[in-house]
N, C-alpha and C positions, 0 to 999 in steps of 0.2 A: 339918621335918616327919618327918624319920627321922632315928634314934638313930644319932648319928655314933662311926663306927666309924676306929678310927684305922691308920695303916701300920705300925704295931708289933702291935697287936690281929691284925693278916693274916699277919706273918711271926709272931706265936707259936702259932698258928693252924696254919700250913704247914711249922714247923720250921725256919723257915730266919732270916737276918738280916733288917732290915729294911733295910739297901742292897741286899740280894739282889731283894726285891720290888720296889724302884723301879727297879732298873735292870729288872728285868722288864715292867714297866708300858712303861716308854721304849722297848724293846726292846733295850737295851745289856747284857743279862747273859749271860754263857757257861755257861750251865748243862744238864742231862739235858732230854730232853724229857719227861720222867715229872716232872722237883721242878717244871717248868712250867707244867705240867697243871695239876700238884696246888695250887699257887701263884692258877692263875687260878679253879680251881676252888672255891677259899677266898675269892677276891677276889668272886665269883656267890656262895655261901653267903650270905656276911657281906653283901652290899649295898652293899659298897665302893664308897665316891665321893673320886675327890682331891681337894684341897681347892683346883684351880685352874681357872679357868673356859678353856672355845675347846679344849680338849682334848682325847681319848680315852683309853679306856686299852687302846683296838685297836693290833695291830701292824700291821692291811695292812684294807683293804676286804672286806667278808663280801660285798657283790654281792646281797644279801640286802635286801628293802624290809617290813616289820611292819605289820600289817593287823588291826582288832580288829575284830569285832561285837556287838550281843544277839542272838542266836539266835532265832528263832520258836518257838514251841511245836511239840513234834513232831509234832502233827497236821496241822502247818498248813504248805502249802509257801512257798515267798518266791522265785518267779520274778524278780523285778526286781534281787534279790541276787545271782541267779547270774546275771544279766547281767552286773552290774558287776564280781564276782570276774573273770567271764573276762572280761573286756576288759582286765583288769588283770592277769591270768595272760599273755594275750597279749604286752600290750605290755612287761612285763618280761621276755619272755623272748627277743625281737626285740633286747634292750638289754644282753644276758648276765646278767640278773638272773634272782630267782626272789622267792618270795613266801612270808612266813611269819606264817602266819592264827593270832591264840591268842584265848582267850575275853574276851569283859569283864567286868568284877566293878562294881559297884554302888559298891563300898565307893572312895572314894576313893583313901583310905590303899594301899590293896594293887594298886589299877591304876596310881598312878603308882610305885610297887617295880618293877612288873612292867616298866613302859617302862624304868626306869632300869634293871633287870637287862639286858634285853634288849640295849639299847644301849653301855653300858658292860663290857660281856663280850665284846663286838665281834661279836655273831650277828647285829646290823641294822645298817643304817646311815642307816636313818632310818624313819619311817611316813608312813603314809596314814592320816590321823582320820575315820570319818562321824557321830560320832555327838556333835555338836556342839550342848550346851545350856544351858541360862541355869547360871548360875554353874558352868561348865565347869574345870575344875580343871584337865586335862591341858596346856590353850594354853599356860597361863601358865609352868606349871613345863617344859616342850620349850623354850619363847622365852628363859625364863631362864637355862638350861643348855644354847642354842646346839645344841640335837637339830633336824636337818632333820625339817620334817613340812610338809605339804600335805592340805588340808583338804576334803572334801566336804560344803561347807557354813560357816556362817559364824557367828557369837556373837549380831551385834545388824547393825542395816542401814546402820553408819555404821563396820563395823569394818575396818580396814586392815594391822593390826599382823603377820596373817600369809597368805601365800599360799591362795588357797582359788577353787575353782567352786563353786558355786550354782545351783538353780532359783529360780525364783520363780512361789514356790506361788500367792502372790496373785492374781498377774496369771493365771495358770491358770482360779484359782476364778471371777475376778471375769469370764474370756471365759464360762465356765459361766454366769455369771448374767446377764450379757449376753443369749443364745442363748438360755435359759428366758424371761427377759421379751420377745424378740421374738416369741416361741411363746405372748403371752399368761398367762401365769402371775403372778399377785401375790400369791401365798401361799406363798412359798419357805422350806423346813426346809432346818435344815442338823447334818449328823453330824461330830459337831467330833472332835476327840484333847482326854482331858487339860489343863487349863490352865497345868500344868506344861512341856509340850510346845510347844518353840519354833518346830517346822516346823509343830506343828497350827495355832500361832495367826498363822503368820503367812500361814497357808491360808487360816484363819477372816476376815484382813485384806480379801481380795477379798471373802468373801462380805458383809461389811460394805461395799465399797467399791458391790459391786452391786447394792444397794440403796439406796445412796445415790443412785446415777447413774441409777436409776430412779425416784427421790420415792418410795420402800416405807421405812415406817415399822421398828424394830427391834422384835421379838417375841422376850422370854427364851423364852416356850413353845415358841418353834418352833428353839430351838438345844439340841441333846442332844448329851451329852460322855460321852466312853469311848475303850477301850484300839480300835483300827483291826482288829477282827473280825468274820467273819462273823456270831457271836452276838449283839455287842455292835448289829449294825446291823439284826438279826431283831427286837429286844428292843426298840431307841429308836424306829425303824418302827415296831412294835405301838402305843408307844403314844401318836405321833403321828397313827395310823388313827383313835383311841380319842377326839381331842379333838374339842370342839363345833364342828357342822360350818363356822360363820360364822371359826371361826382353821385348821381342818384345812388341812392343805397339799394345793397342787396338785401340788407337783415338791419333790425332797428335791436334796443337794448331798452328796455324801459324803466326806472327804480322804481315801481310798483306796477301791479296786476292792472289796475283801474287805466292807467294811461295807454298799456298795452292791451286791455281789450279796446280800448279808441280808436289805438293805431292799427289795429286787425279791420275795422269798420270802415277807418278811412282806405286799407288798402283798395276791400271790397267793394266800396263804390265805384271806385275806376276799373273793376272788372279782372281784380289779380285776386291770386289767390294767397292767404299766409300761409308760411310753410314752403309751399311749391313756387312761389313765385318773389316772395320778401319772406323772411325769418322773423320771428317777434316771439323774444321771452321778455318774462315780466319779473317781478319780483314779490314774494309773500307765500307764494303759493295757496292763495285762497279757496277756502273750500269749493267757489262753482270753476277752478283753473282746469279741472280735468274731465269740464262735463260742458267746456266751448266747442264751439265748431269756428276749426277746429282746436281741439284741448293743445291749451297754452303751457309751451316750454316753460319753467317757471324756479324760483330761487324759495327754498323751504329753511324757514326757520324754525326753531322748536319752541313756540312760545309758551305754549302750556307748561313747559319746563323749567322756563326760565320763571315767568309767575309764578309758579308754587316756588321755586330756589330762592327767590326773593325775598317772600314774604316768611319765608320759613327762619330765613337767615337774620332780618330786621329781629324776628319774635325771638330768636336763641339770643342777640343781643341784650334783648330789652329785661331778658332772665338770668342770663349769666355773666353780664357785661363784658364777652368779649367776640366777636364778629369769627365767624369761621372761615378758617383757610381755603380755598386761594379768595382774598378779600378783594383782588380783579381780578376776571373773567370775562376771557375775551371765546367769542365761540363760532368756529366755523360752519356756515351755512351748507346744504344742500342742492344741487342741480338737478330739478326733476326734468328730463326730457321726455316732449310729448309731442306732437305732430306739427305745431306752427311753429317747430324750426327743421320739419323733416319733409323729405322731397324734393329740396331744392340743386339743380341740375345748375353748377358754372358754365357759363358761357366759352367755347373754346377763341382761343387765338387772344 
């Protein structure tokens, strides 16, 4: 995938012999700690990979764990991230580690350089993945070249091949649709992610599952897909308000908080109420979910649990080379019920 750069190309590079660099590589060479530097410095330049697998080309352990994310818009804050950072800031530093957070790039090509620079310069000695989706590029090339990594989250629901925790979204949505049909509602919308988006569909699974196990028929009208913001969930609201009242929904289902505070705003413009009027849970359970007006039904996950399990499990790896049982972890979420799905009165006949 990248232009192979050879041991000669690095010492003409650095000035020096190319025994000089491999004994450096191993850490057998007797040299200044300046042509060292400058040596490994060339070695991070160029992209340098040896050409033998199980290896590094670190001298000693950096104690150091690489952590990526996409960022939110900066309008927009992401409480549930900085949960997880700190639980992971925590627990690596309970373990003499620390944590080194860098951006993620889209582009294939240049996030997995970025792992190999990282890695192979010896600043990490391993990561933390979250952002794990259908043809994921990073798994394969970590598993191939023996880079410790542990996963928040998983490929496909039959995957085994690397260490990881997991929610399961579905089971979340489908307690959500549960809780709406015992409240009476058989006109359920639901605010999907992206069909690109493997967490969203496999969120989207329960609400499929939840009407299943209620005999409700599937309504394309009443599934609306977008990016998990509060516009995107003002906008799909609007104009499920706007459909014929015999498919208009009763209670909407959101994969995140953010969409479903939207859809609570868009009810209120037109003069309804959430809860009493249209039902709206969300997902995350965000710290302000139980301090809306009114406080949003909402799907709780235990992140701060799962971040510290993570990072703790990478760190037992990295020391005693062997990952602790159960090596997948699938984990069921929480139903916090709170007032905007309560009140609502079916219509007779």
């Amino acid at each position: 995938m990248f232009k192979s750069v050879t041991l000669k190309e690095v010492a003409a590079e650095a000035g020096v012999s190319y025994q000089t660099v491999s004994k450096v590589i191993n850490n057998k060479a007797n040299v200044s700690p300046e042509t060292e530097k400058r040596i490994w410095q060339v070695i991070a330049d160029l992209n340098y990979t040896p050409n033998y697998r199980g290896r590094s080309l670190r001298r000693q352990r950096s104690n150091t764990i690489g952590y990526t994310w996409e960022p939110s818009p900066p309008e927009q804050t992401n409480p549930i991230l900085d949960s997880f950072l700190h639980s992971m800031f925590r627990a690596a530093e309970e373990k003499g580690y620390y944590m080194l957070c860098f951006p993620f790039h889209a582009d294939d090509a240049r996030m997995l350089q970025v792992y190999q620079q990282l890695y192979n310069t010896g600043r990490v000695d391993g990561f933390i993945l979250s952002r794990l989706n259908y043809d994921e590029s990073s798994v394969p090339y970590l598993l191939e070249n023996k880079i410790p990594f542990v996963g928040f989250g998983r490929l496909d629901d039959h995957d085994q091949s690397f260490p990881y925790m997991d929610v399961d979204g579905g089971n979340g949505i489908a307690q959500a649709m549960d809780h709406l049909v015992s409240l009476g509602h058989r006109k359920i919308a639901a605010l999907a992610w992206p069909e690109n988006s493997r967490v969203g569909n496999n969120r989207l699974e329960g609400y499929f599952t939840g009407l299943a196990t209620a005999g409700l028929r599937r309504n394309p009208n009443l599934i609306m897909r977008g990016e998990g913001t509060l516009e995107v969930g003002f906008e799909a609201t609007s104009h499920l308000l706007n459909l014929p009242e015999e498919i208009r929904p009763t209670a909407i289902v959101c994969m995140n908080d953010m969409m479903a505070i939207g859809a609570m705003q868009a009810i209120r413009s037109v003069g309804l109420q959430p809860g009493r009027d249209i039902g709206v849970t969300g997902f995350d359970d965000s710290p302000t979910a139980r301090y809306l007006n009114p406080p949003l039904t909402s799907i709780s996950q235990p992140i701060p649990t799962i971040g510290e399990n993570l990072m703790k499990r990478l760190i037992d790896y990295l020391e005693t080379g062997t990952y602790q049982e159960p090596r997948c972890e699938l984990i069921a979420p929480k139903l916090e019920i709170r007032e905007s799905t309560m009140g609502y009165v079916p219509a007779k006949g």
